[in-house]
FIVONU-345335 format. One record per atom (N, C-alpha, C): residue number from 1; residue in three letters; z, x, y. Coordinates in pm, whole numbers, plus 50000, padded with zeros to 5 digits. Each point is the difference from the previous one (the first is absolute). Example, Ala and Ser with C-alpha at 12.3 -4.5 7.8 and 13.67 -1.06 7.14 Angstrom:
<rec num="1" residuo="Ala" zz="50780" xx="51319" yy="49431"/>
<rec num="1" residuo="Ala" zz="50000" xx="49911" yy="50119"/>
<rec num="1" residuo="Ala" zz="50000" xx="50090" yy="50120"/>
<rec num="2" residuo="Ser" zz="49928" xx="49965" yy="50105"/>
<rec num="2" residuo="Ser" zz="50006" xx="50082" yy="50119"/>
<rec num="2" residuo="Ser" zz="50073" xx="49923" yy="50109"/>
END
This chain:
<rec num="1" residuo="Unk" zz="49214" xx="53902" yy="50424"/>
<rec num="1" residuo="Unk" zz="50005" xx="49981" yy="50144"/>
<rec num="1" residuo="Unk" zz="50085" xx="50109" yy="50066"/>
<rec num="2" residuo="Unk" zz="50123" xx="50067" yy="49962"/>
<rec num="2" residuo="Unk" zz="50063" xx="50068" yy="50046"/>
<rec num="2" residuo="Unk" zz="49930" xx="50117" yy="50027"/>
<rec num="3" residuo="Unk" zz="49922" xx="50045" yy="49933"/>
<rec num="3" residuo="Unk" zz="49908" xx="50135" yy="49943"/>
<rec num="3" residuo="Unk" zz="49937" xx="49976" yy="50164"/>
<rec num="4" residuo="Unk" zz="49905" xx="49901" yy="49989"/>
<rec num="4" residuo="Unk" zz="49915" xx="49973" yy="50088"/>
<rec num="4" residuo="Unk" zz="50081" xx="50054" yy="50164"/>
<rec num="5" residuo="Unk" zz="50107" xx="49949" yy="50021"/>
<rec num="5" residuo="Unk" zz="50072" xx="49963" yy="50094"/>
<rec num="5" residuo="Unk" zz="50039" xx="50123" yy="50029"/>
<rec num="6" residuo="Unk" zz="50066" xx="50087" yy="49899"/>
<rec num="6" residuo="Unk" zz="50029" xx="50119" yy="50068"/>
<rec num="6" residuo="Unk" zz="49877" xx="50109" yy="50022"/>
<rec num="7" residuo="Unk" zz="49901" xx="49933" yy="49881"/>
<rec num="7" residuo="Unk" zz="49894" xx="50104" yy="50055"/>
<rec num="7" residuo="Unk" zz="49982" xx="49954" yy="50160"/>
<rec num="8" residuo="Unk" zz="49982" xx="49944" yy="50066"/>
<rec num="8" residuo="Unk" zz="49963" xx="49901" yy="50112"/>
<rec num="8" residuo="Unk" zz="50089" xx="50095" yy="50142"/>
<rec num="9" residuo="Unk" zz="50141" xx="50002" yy="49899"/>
<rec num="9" residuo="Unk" zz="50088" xx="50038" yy="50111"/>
<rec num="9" residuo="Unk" zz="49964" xx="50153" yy="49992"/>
<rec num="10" residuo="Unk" zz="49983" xx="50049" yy="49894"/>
<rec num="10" residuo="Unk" zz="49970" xx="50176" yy="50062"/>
<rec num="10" residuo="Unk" zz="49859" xx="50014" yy="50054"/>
<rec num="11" residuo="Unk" zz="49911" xx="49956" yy="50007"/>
<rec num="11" residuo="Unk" zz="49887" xx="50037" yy="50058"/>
<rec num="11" residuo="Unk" zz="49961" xx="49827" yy="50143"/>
<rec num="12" residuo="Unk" zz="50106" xx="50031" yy="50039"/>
<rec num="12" residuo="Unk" zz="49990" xx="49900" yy="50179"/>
<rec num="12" residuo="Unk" zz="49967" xx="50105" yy="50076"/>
<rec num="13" residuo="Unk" zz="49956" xx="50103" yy="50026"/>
<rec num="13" residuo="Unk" zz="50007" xx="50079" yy="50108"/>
<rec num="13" residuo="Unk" zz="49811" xx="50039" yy="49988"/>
<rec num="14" residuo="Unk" zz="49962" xx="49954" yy="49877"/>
<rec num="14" residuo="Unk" zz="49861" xx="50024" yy="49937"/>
<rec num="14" residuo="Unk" zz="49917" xx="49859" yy="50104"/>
<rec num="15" residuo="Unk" zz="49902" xx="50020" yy="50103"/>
<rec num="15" residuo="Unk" zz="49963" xx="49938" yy="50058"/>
<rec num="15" residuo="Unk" zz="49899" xx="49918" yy="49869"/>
<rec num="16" residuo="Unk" zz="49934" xx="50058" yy="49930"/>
<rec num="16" residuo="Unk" zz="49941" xx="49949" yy="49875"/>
<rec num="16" residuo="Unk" zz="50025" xx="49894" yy="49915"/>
<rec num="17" residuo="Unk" zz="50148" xx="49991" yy="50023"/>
<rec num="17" residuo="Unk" zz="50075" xx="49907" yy="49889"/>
<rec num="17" residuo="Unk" zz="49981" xx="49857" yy="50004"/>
<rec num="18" residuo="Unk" zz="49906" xx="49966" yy="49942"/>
<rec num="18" residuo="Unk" zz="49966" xx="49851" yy="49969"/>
<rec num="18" residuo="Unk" zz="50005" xx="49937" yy="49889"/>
<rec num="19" residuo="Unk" zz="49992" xx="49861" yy="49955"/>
<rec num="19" residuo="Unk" zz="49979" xx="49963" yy="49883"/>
<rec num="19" residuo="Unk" zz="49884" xx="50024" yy="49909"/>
<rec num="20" residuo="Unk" zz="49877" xx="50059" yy="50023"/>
<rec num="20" residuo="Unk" zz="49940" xx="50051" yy="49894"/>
<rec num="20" residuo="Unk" zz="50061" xx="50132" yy="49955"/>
<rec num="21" residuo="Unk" zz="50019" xx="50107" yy="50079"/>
<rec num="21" residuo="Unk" zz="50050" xx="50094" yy="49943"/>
<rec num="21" residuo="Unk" zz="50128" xx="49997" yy="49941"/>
<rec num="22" residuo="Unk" zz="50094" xx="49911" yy="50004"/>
<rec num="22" residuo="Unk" zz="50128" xx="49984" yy="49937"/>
<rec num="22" residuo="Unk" zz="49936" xx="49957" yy="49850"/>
<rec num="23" residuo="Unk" zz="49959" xx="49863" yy="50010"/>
<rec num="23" residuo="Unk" zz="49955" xx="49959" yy="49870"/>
<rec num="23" residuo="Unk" zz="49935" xx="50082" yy="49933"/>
<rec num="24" residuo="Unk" zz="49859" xx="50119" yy="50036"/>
<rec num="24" residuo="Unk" zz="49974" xx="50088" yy="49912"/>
<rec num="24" residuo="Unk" zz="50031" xx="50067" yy="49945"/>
<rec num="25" residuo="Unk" zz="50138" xx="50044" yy="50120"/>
<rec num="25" residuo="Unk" zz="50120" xx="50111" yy="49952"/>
<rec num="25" residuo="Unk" zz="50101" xx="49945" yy="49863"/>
<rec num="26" residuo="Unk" zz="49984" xx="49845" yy="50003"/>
<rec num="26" residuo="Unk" zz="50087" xx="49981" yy="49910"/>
<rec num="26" residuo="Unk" zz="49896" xx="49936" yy="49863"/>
<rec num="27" residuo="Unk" zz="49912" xx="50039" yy="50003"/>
<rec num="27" residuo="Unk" zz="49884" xx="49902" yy="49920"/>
<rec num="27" residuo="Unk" zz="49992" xx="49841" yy="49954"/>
<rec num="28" residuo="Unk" zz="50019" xx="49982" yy="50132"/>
<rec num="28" residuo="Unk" zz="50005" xx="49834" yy="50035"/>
<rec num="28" residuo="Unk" zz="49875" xx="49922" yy="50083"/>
<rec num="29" residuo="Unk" zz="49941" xx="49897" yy="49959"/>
<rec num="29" residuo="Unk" zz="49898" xx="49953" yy="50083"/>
<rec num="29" residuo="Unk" zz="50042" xx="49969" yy="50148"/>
<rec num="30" residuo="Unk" zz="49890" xx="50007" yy="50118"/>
<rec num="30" residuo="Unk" zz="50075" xx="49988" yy="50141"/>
<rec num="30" residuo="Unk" zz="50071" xx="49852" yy="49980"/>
<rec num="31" residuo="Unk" zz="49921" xx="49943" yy="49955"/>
<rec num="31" residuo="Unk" zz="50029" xx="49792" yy="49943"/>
<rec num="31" residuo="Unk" zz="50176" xx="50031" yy="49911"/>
<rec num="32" residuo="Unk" zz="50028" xx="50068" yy="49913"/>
<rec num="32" residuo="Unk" zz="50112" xx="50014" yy="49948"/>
<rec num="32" residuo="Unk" zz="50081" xx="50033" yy="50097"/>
<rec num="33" residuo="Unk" zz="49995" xx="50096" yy="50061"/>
<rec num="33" residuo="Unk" zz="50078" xx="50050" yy="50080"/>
<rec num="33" residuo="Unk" zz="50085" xx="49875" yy="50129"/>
<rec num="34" residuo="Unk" zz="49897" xx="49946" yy="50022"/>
<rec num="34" residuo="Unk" zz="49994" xx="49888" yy="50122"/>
<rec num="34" residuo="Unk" zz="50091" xx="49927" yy="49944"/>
<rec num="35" residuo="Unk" zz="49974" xx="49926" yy="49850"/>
<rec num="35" residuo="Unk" zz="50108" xx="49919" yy="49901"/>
<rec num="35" residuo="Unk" zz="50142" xx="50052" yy="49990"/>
<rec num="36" residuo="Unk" zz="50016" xx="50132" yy="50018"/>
<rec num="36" residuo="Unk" zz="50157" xx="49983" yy="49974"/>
<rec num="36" residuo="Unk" zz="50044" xx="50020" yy="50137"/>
<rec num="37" residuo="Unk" zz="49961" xx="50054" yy="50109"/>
<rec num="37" residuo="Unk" zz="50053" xx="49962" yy="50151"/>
<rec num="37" residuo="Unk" zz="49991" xx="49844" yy="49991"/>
<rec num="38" residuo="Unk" zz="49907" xx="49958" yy="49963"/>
<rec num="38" residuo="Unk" zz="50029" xx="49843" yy="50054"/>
<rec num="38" residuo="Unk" zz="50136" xx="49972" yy="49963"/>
<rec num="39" residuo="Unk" zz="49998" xx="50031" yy="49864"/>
<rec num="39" residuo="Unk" zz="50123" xx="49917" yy="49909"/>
<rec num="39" residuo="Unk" zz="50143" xx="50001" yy="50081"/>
<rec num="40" residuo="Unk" zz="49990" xx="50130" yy="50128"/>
<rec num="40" residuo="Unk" zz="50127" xx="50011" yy="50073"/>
<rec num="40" residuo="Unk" zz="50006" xx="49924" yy="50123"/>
<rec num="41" residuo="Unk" zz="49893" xx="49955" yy="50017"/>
<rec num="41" residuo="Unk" zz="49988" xx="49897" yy="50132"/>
<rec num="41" residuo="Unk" zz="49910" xx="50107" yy="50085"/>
<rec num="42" residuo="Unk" zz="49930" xx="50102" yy="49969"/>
<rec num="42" residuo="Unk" zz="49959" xx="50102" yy="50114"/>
<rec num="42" residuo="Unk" zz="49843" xx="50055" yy="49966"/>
<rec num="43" residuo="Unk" zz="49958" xx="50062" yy="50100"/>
<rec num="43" residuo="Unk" zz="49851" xx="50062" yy="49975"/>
<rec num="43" residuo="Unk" zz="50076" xx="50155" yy="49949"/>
<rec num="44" residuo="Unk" zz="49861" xx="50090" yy="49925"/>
<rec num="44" residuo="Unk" zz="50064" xx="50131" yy="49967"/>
<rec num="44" residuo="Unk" zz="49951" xx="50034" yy="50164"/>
<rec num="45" residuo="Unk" zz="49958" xx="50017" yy="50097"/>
<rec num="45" residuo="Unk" zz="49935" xx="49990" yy="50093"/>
<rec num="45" residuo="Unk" zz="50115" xx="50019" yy="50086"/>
<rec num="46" residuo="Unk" zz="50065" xx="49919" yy="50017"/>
<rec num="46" residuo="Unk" zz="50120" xx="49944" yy="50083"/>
<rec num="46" residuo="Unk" zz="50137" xx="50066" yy="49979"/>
<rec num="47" residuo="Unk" zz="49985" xx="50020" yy="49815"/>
<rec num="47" residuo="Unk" zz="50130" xx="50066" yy="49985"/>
<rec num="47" residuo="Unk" zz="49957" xx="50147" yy="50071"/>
<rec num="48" residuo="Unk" zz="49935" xx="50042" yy="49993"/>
<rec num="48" residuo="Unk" zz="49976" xx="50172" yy="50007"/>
<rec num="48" residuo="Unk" zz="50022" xx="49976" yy="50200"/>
<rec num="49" residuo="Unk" zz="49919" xx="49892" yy="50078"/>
<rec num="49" residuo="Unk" zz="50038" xx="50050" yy="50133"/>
<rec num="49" residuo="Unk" zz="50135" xx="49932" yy="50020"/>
<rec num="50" residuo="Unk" zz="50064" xx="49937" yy="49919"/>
<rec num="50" residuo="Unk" zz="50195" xx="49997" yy="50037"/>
<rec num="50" residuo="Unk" zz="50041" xx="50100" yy="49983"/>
<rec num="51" residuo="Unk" zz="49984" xx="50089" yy="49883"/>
<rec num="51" residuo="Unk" zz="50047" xx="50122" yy="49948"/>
<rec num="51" residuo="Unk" zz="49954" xx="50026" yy="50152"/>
<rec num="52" residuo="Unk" zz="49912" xx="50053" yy="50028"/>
<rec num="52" residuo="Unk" zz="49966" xx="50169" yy="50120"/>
<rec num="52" residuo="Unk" zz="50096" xx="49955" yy="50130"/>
<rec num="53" residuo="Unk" zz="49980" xx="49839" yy="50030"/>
<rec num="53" residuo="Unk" zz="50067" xx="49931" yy="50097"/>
<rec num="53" residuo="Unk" zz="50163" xx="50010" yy="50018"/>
<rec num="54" residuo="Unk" zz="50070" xx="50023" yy="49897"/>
<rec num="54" residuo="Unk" zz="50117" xx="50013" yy="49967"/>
<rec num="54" residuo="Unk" zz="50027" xx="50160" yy="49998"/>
<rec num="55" residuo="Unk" zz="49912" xx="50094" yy="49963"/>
<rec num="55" residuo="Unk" zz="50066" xx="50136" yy="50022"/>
<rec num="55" residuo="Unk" zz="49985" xx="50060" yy="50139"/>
<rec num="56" residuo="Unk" zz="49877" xx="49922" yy="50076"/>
<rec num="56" residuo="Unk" zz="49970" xx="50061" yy="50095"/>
<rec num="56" residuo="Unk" zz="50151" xx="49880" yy="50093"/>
<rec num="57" residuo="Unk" zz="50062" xx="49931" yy="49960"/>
<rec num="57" residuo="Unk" zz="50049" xx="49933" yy="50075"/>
<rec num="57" residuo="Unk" zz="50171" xx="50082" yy="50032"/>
<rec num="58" residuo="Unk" zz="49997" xx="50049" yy="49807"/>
<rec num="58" residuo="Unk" zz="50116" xx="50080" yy="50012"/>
<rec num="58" residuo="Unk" zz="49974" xx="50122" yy="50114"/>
<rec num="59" residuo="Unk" zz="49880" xx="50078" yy="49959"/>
<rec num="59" residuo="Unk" zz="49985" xx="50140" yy="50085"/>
<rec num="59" residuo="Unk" zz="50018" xx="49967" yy="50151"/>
<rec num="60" residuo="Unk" zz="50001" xx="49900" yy="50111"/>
<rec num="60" residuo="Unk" zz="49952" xx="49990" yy="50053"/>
<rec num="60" residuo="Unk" zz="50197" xx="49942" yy="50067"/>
<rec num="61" residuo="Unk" zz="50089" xx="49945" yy="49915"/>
<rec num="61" residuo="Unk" zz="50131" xx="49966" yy="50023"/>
<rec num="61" residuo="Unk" zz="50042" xx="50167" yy="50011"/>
<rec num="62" residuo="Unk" zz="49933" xx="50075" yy="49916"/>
<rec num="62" residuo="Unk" zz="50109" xx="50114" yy="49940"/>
<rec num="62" residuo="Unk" zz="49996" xx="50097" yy="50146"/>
<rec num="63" residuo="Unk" zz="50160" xx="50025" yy="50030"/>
<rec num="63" residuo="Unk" zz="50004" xx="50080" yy="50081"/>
<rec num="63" residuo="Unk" zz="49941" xx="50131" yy="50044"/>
<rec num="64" residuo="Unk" zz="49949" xx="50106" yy="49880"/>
<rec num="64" residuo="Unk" zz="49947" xx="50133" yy="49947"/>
<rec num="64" residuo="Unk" zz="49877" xx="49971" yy="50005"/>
<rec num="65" residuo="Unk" zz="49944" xx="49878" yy="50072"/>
<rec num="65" residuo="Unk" zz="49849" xx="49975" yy="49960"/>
<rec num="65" residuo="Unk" zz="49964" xx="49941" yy="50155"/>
<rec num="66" residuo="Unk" zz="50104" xx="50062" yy="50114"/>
<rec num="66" residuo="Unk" zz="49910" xx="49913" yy="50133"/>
<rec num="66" residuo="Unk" zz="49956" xx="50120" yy="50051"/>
<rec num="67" residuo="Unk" zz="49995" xx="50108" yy="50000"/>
<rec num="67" residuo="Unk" zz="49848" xx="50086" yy="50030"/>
<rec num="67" residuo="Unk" zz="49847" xx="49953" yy="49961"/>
<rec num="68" residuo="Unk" zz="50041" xx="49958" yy="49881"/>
<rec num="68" residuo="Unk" zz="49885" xx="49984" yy="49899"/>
<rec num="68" residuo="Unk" zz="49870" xx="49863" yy="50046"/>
<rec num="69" residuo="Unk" zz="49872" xx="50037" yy="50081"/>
<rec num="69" residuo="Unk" zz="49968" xx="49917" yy="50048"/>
<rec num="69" residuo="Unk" zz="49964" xx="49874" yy="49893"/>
<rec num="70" residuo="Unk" zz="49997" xx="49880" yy="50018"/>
<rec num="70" residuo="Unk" zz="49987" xx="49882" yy="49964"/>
<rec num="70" residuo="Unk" zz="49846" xx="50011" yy="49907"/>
<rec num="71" residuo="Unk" zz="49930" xx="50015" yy="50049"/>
<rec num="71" residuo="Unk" zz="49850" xx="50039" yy="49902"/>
<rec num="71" residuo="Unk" zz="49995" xx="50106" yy="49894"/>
<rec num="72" residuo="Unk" zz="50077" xx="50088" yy="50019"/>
<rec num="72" residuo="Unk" zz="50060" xx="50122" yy="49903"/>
<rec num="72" residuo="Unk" zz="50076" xx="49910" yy="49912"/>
<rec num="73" residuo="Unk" zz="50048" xx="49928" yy="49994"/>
<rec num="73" residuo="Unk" zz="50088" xx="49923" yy="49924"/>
<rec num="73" residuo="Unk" zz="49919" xx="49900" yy="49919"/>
<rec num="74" residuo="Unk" zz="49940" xx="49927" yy="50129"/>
<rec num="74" residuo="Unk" zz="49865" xx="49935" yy="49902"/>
<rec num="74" residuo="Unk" zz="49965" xx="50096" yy="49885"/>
<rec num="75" residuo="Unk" zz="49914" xx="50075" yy="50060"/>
<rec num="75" residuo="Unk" zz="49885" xx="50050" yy="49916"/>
<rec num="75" residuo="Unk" zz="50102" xx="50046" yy="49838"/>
<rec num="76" residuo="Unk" zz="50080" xx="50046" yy="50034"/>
<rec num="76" residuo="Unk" zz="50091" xx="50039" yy="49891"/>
<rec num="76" residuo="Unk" zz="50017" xx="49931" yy="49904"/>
<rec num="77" residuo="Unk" zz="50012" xx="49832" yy="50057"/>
<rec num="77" residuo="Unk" zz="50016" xx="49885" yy="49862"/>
<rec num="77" residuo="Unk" zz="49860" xx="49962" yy="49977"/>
<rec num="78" residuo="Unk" zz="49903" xx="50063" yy="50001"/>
<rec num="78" residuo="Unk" zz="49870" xx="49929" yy="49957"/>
<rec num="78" residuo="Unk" zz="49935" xx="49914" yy="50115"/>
<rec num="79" residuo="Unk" zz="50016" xx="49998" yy="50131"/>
<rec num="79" residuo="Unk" zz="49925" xx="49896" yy="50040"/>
<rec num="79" residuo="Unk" zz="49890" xx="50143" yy="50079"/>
<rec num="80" residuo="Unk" zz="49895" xx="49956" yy="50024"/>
<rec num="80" residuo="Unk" zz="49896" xx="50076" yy="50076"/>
<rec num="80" residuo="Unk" zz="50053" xx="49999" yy="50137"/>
<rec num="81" residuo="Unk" zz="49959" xx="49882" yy="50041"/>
<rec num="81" residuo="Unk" zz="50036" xx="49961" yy="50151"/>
<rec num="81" residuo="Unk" zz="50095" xx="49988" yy="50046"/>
<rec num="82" residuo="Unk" zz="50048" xx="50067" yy="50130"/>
<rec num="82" residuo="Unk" zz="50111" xx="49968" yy="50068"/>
<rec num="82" residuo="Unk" zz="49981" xx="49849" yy="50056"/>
<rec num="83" residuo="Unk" zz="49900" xx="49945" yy="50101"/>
<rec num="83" residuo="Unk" zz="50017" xx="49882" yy="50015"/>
<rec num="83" residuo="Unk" zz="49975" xx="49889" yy="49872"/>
<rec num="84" residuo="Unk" zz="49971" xx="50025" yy="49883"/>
<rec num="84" residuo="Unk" zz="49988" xx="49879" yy="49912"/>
<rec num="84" residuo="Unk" zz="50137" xx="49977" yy="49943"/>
<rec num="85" residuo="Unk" zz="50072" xx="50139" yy="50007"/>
<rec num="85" residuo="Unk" zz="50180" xx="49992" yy="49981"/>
<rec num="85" residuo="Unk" zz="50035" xx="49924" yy="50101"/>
<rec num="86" residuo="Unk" zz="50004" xx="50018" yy="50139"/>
<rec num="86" residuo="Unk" zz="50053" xx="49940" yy="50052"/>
<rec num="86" residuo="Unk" zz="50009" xx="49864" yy="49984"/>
<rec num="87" residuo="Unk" zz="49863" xx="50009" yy="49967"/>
<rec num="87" residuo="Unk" zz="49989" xx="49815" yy="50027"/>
<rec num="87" residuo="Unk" zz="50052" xx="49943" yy="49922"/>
<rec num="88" residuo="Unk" zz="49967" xx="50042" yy="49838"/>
<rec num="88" residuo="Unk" zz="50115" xx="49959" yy="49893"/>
<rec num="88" residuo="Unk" zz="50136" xx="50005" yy="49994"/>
<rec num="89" residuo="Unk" zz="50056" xx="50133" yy="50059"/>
<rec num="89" residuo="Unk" zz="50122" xx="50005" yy="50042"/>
<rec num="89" residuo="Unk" zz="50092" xx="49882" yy="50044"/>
<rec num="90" residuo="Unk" zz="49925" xx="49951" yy="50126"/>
<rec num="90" residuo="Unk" zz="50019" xx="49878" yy="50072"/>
<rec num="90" residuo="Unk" zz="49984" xx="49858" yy="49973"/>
<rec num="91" residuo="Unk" zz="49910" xx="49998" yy="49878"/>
<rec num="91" residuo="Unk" zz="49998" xx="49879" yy="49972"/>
<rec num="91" residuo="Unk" zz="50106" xx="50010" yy="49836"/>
<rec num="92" residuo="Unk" zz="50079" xx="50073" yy="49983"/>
<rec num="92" residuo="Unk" zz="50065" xx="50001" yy="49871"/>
<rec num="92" residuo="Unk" zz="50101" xx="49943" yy="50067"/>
<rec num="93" residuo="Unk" zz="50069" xx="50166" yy="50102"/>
<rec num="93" residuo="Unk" zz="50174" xx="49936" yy="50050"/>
<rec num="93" residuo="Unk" zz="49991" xx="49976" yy="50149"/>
<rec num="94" residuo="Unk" zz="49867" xx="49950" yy="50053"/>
<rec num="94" residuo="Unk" zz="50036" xx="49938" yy="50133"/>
<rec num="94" residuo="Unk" zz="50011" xx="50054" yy="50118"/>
<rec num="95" residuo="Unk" zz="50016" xx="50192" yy="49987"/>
<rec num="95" residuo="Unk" zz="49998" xx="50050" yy="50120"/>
<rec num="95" residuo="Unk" zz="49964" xx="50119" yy="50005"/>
<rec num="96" residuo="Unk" zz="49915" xx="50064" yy="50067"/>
<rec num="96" residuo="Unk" zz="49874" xx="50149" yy="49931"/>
<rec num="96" residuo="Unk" zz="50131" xx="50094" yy="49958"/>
<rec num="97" residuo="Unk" zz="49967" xx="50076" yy="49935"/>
<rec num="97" residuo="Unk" zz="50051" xx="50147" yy="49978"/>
<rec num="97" residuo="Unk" zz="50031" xx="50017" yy="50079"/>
<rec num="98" residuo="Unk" zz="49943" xx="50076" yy="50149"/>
<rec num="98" residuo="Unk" zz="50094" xx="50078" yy="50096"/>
<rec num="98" residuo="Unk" zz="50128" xx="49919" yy="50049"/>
<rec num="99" residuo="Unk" zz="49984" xx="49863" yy="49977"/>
<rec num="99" residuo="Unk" zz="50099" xx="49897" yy="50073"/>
<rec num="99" residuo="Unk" zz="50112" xx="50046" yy="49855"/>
<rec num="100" residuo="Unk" zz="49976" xx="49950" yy="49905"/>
<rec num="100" residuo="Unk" zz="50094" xx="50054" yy="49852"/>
<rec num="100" residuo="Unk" zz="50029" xx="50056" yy="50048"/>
<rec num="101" residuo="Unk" zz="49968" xx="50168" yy="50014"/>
<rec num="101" residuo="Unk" zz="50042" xx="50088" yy="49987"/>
<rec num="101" residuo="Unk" zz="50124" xx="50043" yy="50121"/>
<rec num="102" residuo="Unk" zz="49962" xx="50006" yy="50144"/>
<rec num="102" residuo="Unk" zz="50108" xx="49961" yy="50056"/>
<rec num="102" residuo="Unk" zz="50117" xx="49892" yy="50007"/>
<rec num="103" residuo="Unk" zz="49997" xx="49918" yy="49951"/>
<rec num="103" residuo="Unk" zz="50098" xx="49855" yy="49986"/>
<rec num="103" residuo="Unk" zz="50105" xx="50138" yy="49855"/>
<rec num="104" residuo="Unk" zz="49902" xx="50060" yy="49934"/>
<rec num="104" residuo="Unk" zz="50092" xx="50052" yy="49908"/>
<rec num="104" residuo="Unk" zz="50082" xx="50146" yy="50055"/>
<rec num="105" residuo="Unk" zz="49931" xx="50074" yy="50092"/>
<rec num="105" residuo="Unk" zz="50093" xx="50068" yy="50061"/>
<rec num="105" residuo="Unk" zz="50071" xx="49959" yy="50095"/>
<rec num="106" residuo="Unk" zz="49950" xx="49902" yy="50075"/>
<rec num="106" residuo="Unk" zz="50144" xx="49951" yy="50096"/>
<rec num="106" residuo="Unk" zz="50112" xx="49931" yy="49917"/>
<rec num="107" residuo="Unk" zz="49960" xx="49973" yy="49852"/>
<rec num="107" residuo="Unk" zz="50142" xx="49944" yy="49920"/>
<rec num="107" residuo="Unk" zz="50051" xx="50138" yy="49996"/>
<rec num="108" residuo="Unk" zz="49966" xx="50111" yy="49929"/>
<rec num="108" residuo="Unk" zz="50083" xx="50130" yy="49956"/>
<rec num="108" residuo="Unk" zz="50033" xx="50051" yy="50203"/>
<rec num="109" residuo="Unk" zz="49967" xx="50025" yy="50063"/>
<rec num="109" residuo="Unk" zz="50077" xx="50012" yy="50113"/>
<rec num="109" residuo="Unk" zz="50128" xx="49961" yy="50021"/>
<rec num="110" residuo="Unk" zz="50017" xx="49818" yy="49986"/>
<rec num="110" residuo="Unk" zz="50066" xx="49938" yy="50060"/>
<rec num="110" residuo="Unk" zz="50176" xx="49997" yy="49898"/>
END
């Protein structure tokens, strides 16, 4: 599982990255694959968009990164769409990206 996991974490930026191609990559059935995410309480599905959800969440706090438009950031962790990020965005921590992202520079301002 670890194998899996970090393969997972270096290729998030790969819009491609799904559970068949992980499992092939690791010569695992897509059905195997599904079995040991379950075993953690999670889809492999789900883990991979927390992963992109969480870096794009860091990039998006990080001070060196508010030029950097919000869809540039998307696209960077693997998602295609700027609005299908958003929407996920929002339904993870509750308030879109651009709202994040300022709430996080008016903390480093203040």
């Amino acid at each position: 599982m670890a194998r899996i996991v970090d393969y997972i974490d270096h290729r998030l930026g790969d819009p491609d990255l799904c559970p068949p191609t992980i499992a092939a990559a690791h010569y695992l059935s897509i059905r195997g694959l599904y079995r040991m995410f379950e075993a953690r309480g999670l889809s492999a599905a789900r883990y991979i968009r927390s992963r992109r959800l969480e870096k794009c969440r860091d990039e998006l706090a990080s001070p060196g990164m508010t030029g950097v438009p919000v869809g540039t950031i998307a696209q960077r962790w693997g998602f295609r769409s700027c609005s299908h990020f958003s929407r996920v965005f929002l339904e993870e921590y509750g308030v879109s990206p651009a709202a994040y992202r300022k709430r996080g520079t008016e903390k480093t301002a203040a």
